[in-house]
MARDOKOL-565392 format. One record per atom (N, C-alpha, C): residue number from 0; atom name; x, y, z. Coordinates in pm, whole numbers, plus 50000, padded with zeros to 5 digits. Layout:
MARVEX    i  at     c1     c2     c3
MARVEX  NUM  CA      X      Y      Z
...
//
This chain:
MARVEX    i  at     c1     c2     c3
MARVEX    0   N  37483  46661  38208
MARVEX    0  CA  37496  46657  38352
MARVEX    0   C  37381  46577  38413
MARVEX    1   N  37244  46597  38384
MARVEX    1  CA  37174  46530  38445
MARVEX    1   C  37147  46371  38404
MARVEX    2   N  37217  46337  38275
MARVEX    2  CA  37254  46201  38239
MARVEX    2   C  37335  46108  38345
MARVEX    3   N  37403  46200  38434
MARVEX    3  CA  37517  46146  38502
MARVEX    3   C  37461  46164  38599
MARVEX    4   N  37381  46232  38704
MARVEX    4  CA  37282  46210  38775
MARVEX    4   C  37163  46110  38750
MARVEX    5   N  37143  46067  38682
MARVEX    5  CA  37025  45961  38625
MARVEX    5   C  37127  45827  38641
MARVEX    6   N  37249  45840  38599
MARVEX    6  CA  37346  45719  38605
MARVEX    6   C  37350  45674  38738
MARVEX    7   N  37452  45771  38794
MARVEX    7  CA  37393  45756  38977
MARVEX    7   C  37327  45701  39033
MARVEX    8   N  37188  45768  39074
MARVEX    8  CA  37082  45724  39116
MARVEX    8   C  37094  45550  39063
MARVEX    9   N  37082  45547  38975
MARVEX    9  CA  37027  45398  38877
MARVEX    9   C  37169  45342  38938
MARVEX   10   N  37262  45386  38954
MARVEX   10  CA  37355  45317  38990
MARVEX   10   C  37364  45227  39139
MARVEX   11   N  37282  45351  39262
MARVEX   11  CA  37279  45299  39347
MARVEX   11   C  37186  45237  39383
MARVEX   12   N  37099  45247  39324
MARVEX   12  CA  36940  45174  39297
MARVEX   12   C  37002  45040  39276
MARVEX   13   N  37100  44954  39198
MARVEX   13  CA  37125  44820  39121
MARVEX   13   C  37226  44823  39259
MARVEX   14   N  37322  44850  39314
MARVEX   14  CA  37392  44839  39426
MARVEX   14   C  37322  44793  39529
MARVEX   15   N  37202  44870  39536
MARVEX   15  CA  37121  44843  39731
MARVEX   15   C  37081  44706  39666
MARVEX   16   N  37004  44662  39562
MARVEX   16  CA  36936  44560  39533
MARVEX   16   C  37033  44449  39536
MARVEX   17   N  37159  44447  39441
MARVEX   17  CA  37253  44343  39485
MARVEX   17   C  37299  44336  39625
MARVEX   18   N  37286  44398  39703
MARVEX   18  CA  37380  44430  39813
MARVEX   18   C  37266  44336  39903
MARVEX   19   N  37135  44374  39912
MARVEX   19  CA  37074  44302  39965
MARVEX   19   C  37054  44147  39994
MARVEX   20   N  37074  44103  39823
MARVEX   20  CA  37052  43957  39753
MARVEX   20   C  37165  43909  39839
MARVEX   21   N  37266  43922  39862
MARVEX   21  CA  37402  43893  39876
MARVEX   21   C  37380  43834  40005
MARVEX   22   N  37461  43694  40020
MARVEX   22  CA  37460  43661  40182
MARVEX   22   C  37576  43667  40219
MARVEX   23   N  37601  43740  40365
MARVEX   23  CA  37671  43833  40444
MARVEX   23   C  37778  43737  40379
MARVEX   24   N  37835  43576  40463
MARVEX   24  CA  37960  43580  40399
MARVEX   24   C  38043  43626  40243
MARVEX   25   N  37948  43621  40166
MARVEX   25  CA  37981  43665  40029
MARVEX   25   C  37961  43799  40003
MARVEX   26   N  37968  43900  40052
MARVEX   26  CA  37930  44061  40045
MARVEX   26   C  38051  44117  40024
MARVEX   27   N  38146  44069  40100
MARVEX   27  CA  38281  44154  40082
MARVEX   27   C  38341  44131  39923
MARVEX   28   N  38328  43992  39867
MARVEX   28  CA  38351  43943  39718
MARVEX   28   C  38258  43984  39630
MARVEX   29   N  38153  44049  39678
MARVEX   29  CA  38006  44082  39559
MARVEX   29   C  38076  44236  39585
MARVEX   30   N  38082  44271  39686
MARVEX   30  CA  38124  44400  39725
MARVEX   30   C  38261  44514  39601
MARVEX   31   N  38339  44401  39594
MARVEX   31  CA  38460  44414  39516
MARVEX   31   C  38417  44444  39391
MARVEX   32   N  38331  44342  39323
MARVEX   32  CA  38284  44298  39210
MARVEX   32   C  38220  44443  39164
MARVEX   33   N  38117  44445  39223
MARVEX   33  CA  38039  44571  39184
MARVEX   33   C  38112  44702  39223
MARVEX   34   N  38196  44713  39269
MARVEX   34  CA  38254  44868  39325
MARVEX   34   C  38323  44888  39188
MARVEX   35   N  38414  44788  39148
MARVEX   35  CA  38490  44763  39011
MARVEX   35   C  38408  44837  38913
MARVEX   36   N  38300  44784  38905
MARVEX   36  CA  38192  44818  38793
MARVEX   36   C  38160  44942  38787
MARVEX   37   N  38149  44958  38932
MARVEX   37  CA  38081  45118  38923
MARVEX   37   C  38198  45253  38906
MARVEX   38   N  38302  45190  38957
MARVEX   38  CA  38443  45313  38917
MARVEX   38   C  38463  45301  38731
MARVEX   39   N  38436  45146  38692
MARVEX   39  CA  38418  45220  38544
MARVEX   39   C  38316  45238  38470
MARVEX   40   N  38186  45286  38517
MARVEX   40  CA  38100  45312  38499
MARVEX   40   C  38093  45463  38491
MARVEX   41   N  38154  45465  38638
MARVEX   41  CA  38198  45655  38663
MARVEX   41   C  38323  45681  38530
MARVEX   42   N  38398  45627  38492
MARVEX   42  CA  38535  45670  38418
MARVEX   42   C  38440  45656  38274
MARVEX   43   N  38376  45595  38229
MARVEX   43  CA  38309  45616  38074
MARVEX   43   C  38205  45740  38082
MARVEX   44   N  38161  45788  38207
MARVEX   44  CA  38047  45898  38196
MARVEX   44   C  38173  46010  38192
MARVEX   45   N  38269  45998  38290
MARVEX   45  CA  38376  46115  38282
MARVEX   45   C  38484  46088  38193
MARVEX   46   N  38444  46020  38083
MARVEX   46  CA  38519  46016  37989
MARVEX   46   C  38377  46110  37832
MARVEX   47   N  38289  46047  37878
MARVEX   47  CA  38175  46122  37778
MARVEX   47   C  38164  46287  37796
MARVEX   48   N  38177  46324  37930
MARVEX   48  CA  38139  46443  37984
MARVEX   48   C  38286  46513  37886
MARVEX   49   N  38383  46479  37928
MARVEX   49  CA  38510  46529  37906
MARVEX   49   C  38487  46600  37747
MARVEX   50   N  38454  46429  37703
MARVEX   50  CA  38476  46486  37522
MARVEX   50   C  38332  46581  37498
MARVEX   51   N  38211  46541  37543
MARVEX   51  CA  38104  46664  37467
MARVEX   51   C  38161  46816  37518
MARVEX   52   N  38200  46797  37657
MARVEX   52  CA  38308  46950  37674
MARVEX   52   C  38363  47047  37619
MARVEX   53   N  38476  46864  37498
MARVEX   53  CA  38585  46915  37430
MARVEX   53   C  38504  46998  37293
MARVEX   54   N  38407  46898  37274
MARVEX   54  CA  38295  46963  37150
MARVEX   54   C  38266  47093  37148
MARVEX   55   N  38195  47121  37266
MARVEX   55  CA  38143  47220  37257
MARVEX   55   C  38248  47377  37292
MARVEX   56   N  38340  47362  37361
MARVEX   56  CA  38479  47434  37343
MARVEX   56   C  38487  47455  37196
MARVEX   57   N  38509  47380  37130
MARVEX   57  CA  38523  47388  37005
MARVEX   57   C  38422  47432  36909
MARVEX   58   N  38320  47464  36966
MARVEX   58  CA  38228  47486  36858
MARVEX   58   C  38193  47663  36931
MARVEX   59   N  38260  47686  37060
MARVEX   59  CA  38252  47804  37129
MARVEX   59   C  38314  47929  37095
MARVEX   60   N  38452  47846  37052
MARVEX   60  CA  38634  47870  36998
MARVEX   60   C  38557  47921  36839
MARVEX   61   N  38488  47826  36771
MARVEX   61  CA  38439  47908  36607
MARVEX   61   C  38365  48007  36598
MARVEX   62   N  38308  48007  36665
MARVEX   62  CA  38173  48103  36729
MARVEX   62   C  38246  48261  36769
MARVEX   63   N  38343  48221  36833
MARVEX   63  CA  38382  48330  36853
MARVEX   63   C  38497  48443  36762
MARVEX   64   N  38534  48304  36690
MARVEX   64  CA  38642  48384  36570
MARVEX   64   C  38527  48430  36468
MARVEX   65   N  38424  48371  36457
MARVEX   65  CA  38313  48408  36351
MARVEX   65   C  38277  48550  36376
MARVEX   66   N  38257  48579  36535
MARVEX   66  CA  38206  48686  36564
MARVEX   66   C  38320  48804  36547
MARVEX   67   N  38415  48763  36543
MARVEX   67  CA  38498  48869  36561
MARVEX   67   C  38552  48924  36381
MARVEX   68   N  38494  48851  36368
MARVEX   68  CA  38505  48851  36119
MARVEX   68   C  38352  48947  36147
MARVEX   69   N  38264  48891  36180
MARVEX   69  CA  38131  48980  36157
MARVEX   69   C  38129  49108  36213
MARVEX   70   N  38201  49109  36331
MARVEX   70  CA  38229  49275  36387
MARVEX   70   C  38325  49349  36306
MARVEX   71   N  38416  49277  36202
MARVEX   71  CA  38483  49357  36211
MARVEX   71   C  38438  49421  36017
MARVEX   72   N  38332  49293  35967
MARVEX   72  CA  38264  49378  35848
MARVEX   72   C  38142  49458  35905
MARVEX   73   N  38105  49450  36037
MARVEX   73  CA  38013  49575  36049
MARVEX   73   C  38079  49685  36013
MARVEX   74   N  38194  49668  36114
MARVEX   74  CA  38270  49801  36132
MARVEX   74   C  38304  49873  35999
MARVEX   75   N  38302  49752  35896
MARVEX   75  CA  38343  49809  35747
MARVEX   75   C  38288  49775  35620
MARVEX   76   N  38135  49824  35655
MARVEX   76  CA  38042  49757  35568
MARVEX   76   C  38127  49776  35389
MARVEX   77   N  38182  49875  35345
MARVEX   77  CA  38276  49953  35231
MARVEX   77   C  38332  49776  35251
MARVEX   78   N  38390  49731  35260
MARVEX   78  CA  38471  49593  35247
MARVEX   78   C  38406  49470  35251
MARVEX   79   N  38279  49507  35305
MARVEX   79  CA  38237  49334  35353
MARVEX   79   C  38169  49285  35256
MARVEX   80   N  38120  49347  35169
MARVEX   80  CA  38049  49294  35012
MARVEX   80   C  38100  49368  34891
MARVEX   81   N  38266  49354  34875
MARVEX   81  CA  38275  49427  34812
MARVEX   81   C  38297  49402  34641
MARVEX   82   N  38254  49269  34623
MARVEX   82  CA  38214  49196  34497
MARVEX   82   C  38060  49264  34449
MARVEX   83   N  37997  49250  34552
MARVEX   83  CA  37862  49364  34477
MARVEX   83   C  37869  49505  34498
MARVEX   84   N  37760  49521  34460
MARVEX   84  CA  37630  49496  34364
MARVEX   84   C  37722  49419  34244
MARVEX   85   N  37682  49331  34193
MARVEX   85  CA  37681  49231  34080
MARVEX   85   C  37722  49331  33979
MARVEX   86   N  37639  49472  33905
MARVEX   86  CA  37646  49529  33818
MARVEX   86   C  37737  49652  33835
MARVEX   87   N  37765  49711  33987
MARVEX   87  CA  37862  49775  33939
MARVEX   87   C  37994  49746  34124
MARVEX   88   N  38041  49638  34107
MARVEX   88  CA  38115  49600  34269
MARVEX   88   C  38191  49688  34332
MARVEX   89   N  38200  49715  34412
MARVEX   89  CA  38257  49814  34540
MARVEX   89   C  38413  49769  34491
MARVEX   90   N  38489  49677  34461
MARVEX   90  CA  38570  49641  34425
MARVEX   90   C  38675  49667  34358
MARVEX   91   N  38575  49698  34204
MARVEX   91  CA  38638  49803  34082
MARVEX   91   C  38670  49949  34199
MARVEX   92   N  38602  49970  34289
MARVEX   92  CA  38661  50140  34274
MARVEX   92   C  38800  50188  34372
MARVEX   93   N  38809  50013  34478
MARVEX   93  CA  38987  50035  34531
MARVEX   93   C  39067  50039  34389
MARVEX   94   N  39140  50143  34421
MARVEX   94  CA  39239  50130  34317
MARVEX   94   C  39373  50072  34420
MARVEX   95   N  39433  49978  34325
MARVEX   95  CA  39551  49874  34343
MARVEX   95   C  39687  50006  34415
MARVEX   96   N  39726  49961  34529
MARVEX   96  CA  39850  50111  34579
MARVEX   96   C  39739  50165  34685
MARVEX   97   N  39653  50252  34692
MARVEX   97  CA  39583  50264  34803
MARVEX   97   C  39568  50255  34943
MARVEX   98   N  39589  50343  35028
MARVEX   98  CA  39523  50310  35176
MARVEX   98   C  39428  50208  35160
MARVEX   99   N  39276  50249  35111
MARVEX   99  CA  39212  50154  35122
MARVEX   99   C  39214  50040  35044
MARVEX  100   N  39269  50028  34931
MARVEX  100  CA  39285  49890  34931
MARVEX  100   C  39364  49826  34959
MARVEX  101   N  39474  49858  35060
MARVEX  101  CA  39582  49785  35098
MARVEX  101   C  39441  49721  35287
MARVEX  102   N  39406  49861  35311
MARVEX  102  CA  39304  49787  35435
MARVEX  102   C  39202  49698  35344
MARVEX  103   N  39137  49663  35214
MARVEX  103  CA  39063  49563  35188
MARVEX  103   C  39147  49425  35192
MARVEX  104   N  39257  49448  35154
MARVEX  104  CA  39343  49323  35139
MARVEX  104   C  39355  49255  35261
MARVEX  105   N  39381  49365  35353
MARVEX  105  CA  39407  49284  35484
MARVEX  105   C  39275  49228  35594
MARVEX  106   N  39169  49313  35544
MARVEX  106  CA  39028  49252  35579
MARVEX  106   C  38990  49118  35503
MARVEX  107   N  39001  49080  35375
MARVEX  107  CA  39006  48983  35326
MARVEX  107   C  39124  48856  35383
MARVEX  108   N  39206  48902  35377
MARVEX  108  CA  39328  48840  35512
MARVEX  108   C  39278  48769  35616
MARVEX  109   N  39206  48854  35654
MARVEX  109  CA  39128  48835  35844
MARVEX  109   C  39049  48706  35770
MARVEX  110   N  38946  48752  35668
MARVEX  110  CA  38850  48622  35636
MARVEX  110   C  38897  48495  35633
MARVEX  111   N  39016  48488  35529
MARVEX  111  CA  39089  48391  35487
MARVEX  111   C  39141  48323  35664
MARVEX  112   N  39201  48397  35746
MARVEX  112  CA  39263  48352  35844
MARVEX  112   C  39188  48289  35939
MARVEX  113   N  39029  48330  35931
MARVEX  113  CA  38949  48304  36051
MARVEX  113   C  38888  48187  36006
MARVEX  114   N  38841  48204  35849
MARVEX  114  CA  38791  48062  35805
MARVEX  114   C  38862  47923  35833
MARVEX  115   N  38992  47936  35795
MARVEX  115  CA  39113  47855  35820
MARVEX  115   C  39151  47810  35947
MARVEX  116   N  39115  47867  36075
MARVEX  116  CA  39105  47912  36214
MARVEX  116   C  38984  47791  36247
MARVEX  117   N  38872  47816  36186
MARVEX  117  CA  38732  47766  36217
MARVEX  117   C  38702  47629  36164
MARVEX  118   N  38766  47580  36047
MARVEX  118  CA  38729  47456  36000
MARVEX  118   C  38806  47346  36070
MARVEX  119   N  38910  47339  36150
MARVEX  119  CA  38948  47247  36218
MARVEX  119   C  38878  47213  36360
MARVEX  120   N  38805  47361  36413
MARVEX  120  CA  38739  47357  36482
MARVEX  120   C  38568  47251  36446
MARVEX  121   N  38511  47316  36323
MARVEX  121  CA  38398  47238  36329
MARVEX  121   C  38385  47093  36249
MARVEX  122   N  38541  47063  36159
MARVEX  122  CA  38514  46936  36134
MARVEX  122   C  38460  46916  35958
MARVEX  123   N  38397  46863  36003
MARVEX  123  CA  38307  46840  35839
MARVEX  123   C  38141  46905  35885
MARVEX  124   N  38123  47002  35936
MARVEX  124  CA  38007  47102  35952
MARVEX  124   C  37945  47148  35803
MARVEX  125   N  37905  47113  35750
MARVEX  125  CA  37791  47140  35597
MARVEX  125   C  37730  47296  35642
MARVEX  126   N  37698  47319  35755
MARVEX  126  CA  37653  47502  35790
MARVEX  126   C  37764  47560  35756
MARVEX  127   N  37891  47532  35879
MARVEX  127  CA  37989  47596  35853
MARVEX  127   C  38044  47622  35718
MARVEX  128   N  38067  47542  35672
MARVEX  128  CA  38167  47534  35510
MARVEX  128   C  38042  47653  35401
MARVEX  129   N  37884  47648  35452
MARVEX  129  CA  37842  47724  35407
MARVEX  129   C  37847  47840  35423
MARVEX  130   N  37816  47876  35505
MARVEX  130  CA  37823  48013  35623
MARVEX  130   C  38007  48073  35557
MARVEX  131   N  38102  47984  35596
MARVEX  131  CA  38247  48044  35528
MARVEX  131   C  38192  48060  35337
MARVEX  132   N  38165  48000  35267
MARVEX  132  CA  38164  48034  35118
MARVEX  132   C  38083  48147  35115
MARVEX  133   N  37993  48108  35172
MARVEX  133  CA  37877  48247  35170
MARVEX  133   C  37931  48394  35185
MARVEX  134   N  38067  48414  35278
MARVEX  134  CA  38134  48499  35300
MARVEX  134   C  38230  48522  35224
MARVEX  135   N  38285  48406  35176
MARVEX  135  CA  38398  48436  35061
MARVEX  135   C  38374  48502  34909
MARVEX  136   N  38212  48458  34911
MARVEX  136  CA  38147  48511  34782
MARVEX  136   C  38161  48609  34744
MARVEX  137   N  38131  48717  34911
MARVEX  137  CA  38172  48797  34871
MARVEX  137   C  38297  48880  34813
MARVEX  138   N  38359  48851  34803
MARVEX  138  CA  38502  48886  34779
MARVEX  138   C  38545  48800  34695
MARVEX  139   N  38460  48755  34582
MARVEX  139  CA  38550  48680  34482
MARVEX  139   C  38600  48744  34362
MARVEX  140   N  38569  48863  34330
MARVEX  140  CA  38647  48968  34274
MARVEX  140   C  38771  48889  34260
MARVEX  141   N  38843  48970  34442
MARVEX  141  CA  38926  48972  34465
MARVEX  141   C  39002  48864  34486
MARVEX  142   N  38945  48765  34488
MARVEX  142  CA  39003  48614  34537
MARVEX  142   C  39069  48564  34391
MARVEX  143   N  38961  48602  34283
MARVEX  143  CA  38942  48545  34153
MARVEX  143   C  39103  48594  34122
MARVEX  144   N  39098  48743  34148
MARVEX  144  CA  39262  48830  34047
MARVEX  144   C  39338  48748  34130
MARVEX  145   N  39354  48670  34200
MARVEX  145  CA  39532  48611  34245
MARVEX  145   C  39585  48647  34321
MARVEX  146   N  39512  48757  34372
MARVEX  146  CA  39606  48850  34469
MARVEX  146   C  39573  48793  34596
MARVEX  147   N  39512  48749  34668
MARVEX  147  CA  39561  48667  34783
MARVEX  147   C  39584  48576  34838
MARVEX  148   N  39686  48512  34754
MARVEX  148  CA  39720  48387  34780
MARVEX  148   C  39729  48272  34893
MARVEX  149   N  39605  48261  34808
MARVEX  149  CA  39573  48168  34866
MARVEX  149   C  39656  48027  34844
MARVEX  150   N  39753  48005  34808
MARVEX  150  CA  39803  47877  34799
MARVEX  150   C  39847  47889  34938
MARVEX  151   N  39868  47991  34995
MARVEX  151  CA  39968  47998  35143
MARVEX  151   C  39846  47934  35241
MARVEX  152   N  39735  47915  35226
MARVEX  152  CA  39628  47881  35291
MARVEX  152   C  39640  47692  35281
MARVEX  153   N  39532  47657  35334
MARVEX  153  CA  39496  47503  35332
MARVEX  153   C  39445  47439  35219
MARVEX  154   N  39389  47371  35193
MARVEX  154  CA  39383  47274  35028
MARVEX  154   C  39215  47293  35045
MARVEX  155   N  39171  47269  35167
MARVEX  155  CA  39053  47335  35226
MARVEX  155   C  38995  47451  35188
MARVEX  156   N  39062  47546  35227
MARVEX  156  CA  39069  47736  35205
MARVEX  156   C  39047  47718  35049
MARVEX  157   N  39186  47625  34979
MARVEX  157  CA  39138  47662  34893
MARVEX  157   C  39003  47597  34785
MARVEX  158   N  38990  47494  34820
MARVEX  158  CA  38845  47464  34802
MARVEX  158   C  38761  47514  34807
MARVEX  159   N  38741  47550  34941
MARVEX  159  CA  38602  47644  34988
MARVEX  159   C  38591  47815  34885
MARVEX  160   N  38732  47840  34857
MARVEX  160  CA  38715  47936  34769
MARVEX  160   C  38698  47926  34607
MARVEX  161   N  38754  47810  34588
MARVEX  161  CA  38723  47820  34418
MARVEX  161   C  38544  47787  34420
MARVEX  162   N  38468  47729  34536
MARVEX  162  CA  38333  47691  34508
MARVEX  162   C  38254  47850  34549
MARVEX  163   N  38327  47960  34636
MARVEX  163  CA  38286  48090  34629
MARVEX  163   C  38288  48115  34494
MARVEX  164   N  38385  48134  34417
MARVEX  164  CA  38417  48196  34309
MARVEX  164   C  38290  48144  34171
MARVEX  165   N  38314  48053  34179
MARVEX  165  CA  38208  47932  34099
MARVEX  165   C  38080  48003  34128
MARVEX  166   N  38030  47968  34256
MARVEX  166  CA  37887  48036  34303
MARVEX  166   C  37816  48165  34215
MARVEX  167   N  37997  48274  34240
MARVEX  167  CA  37947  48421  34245
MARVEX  167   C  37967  48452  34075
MARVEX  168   N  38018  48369  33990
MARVEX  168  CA  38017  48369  33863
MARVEX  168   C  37873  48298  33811
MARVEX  169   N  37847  48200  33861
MARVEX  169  CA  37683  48197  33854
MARVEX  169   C  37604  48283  33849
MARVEX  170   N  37607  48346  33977
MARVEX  170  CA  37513  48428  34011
MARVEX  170   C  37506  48537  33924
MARVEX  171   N  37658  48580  33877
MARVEX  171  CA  37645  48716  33783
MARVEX  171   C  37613  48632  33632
MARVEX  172   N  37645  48580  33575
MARVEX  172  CA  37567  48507  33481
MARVEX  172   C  37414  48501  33516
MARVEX  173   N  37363  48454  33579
MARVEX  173  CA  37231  48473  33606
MARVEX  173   C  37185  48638  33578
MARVEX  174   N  37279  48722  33655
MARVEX  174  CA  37183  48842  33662
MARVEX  174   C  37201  48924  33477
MARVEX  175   N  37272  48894  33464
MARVEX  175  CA  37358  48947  33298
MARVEX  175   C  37239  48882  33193
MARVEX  176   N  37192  48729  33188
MARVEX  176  CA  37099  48692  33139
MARVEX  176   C  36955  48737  33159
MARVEX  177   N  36914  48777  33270
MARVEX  177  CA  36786  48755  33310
MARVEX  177   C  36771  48943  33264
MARVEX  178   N  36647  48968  33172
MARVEX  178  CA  36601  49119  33122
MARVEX  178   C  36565  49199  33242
MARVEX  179   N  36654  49316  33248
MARVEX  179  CA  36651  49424  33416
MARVEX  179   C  36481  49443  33380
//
């Protein structure tokens, strides 16, 4: 905003100065000239304003589906890491048929849906795509057995999840090697 106030000003600043130079018979033709200039001068700033707008909408729009995935593993900490502890995962103890693991499935659901939700929003974001694996990690248990098919997801989704899965098989390799 204050770019476009700085434009302004500077705008009418170069106006008074031509306007001056100008001799009277020729003012109405300098007049034309520069008014031209300055309506698309105004249409590229309200064409800039428009799109950083559209940006930041969009980066408002992820922000807020993010928040609404993080409220809803507060609400269910039992689900939101339920690949760990590494040595013995919250995971193993839904049994398959279950109330609760029919609600883990569908919390994992939400992840899958919001991630999928959020990456068109931020684009090629290197945080984002982290921030989503980082979350999928957790749940690569569950991602790993097949059971939420993910083919019904994006080529994306499923990217971002086989490099969860990858990660969190590292990581337990790491901890399996390294003497407790």
């Amino acid at each position: 905003m204050i770019f476009l106030v700085i434009a302004a000003v500077g705008a009418l600043f170069v106006f008074y100065k031509l306007w001056a130079a100008v001799p009277s018979e020729q003012k109405y033709e300098k007049f034309s000239a520069v008014s031209s200039f300055f309506t698309l001068a105004v249409a590229f700033s309200a064409a800039f304003v428009a799109y950083d707008q559209l940006n930041e909408s969009k980066l408002a729009s992820a922000k807020s589906i993010y928040k609404d995935y993080i409220s809803l593993a507060f609400a269910n900490p039992n689900f939101s890491a339920a690949s760990y502890p590494i040595e013995s995962p919250k995971f193993e103890s839904f049994k398959p048929g279950s109330e609760e693991y029919e609600k883990y499935e569908y919390f994992v659901g939400f992840l899958l849906y919001s991630a999928e939700s959020i990456l068109p929003l931020v684009g090629d974001d290197e945080n984002w795509y982290s921030t989503l694996s980082d979350q999928l990690m957790y749940h690569a248990l569950y991602l790993k057995s097949g059971k939420a098919n993910i083919e019904n997801y994006s080529p994306q989704i499923d990217s971002i999840v086989n490099e969860a899965i990858r990660r969190y098989e590292e990581e337990a390799l790491e901890k399996r090697v390294q003497p407790s």
